[in-house]
C-alpha positions in Angstrom: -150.5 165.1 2.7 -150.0 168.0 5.2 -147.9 164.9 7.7 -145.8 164.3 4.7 -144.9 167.9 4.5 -144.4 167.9 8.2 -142.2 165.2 8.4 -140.2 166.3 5.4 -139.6 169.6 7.0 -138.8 167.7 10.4 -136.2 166.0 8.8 -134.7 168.6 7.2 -134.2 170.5 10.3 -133.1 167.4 12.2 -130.1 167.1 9.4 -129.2 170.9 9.8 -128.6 170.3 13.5 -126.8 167.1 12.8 -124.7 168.9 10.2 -124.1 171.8 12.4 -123.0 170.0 15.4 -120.7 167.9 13.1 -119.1 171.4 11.6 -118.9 172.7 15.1 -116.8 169.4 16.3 -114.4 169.9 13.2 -113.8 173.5 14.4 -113.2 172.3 18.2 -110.9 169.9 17.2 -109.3 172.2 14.3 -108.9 174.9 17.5 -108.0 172.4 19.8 -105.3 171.1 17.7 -103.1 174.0 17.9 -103.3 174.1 22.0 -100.8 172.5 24.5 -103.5 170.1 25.9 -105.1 169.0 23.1 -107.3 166.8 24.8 -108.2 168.7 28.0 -109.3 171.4 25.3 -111.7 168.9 23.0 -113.4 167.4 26.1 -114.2 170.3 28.0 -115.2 172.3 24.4 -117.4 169.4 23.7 -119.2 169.2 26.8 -120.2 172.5 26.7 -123.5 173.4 24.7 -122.3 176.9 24.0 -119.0 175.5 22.4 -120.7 173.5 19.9 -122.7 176.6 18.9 -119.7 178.6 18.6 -118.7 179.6 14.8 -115.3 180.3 15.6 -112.6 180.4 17.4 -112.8 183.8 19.2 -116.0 182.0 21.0 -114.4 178.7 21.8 -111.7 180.6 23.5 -114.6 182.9 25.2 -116.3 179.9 26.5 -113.0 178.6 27.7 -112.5 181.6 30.2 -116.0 180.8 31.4 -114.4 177.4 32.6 -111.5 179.2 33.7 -113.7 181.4 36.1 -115.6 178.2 37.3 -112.2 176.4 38.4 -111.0 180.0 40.0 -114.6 180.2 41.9 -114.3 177.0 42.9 -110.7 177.3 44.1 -111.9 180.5 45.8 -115.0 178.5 47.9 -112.2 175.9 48.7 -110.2 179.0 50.3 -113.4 180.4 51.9 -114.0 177.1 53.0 -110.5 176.6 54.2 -110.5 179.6 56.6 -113.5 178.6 58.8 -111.5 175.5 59.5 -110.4 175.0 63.3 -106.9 174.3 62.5 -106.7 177.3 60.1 -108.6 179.5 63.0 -105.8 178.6 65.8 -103.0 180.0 63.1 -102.9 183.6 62.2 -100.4 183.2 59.7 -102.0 180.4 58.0 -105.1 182.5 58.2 -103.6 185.3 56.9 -102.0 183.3 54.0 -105.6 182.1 53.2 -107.2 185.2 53.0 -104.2 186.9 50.6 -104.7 183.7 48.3 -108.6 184.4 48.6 -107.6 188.2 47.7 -105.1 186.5 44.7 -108.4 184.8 43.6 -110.8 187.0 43.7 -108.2 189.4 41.6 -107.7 185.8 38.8 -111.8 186.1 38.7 -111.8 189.2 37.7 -109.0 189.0 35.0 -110.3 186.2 33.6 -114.2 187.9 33.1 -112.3 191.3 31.6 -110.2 189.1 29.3 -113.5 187.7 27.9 -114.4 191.4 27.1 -110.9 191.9 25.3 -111.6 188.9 23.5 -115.2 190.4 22.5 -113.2 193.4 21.4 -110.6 191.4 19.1 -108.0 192.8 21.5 -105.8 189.9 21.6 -102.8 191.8 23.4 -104.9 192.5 26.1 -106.7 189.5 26.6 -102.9 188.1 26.8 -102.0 190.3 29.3 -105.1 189.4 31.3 -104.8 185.6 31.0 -100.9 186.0 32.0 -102.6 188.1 35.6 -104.3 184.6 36.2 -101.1 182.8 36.1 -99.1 185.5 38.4 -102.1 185.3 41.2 -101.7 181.9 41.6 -97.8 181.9 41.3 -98.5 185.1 44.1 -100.5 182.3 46.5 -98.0 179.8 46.0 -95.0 181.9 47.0 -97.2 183.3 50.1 -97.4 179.7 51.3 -93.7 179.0 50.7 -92.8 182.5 52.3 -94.4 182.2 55.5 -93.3 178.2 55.6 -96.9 177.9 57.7 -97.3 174.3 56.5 -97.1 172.6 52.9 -99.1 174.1 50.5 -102.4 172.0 50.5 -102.5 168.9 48.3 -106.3 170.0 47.0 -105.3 173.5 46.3 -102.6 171.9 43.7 -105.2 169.7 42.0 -107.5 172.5 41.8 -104.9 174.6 40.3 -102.9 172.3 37.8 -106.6 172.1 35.9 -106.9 176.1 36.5 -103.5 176.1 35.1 -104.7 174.0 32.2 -107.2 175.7 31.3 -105.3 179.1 31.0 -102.6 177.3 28.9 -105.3 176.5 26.3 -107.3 179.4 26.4 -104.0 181.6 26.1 -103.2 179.3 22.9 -106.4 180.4 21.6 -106.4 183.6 21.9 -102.7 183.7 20.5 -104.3 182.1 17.0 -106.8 184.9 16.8 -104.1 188.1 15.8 
């Protein structure tokens, strides 16, 4: 009798989840729907355990900016990285151009964590203006390199930013839905 009971209750709680997840997809995609990359949004929102917990879509575009930081830290190490190279070492204006993109980084890094705390406060303007700081950083590094004409901007860096890029475009999207 009492394994009966137990396995009744177990399957009722299995079918919550089940149902839950399900819900949380159908907001994802619902949310997703409306951004530029429709996509780039589902797959990354789906991966992520927090997203299909979310209940709406104020924390779908708060776990978004927590990609959004992970693609700026990695671009960031990639700088880091970049500057203890030999080649980079031997050029002080390439060395210099590194460490104001590490600066322009370090500055996208922060936006992006204060915009989750506008988002948190239902302060859409602000979390706007934030998410458009992200964009000008790395439209800052880019000119620096085209400035100072100390060699072609490197083909990794690109990569790295077009997702970074990505990502900002949908989380900006987002955001714009939740005024």
């Amino acid at each position: 009798m009492a394994s009966n009971l137990f396995a009744s209750l177990l399957l009722i709680v299995l079918l919550s989840v089940a149902i839950s997840i399900n819900a949380n997809k159908a907001l994802i995609n619902k949310t997703c729907m409306k951004t530029h990359f429709y996509k780039l949004c589902v797959k990354t929102l789906e991966s992520d355990p927090l997203s299909v917990k979310a209940s709406d879509a104020r924390g779908l575009a708060v776990n978004m900016v927590h990609f959004g930081v992970a693609r700026a830290s990695g671009i960031l190490n990639f700088l880091n990285y970049t500057l203890r190279s030999p080649e980079v070492a031997k050029n002080v204006t390439l060395q210099n151009t590194c460490k104001y993109c590490a600066g322009k980084y370090v500055t996208a890094i922060r936006s992006l964590r204060s915009s989750n705390q506008e988002i948190d406060k239902k302060n859409v303007p602000g979390a706007q203006k934030l998410l458009g700081k992200v964009m000008k950083s790395m439209e800052a590094c880019r000119h620096k390199f085209n400035v100072n004409h100390v060699t072609a901007y490197p083909v990794e860096l690109v990569h790295k930013e077009k997702k970074l890029t990505r990502i900002v475009a949908v989380t900006r999207s987002i955001v714009a839905k939740l005024a």
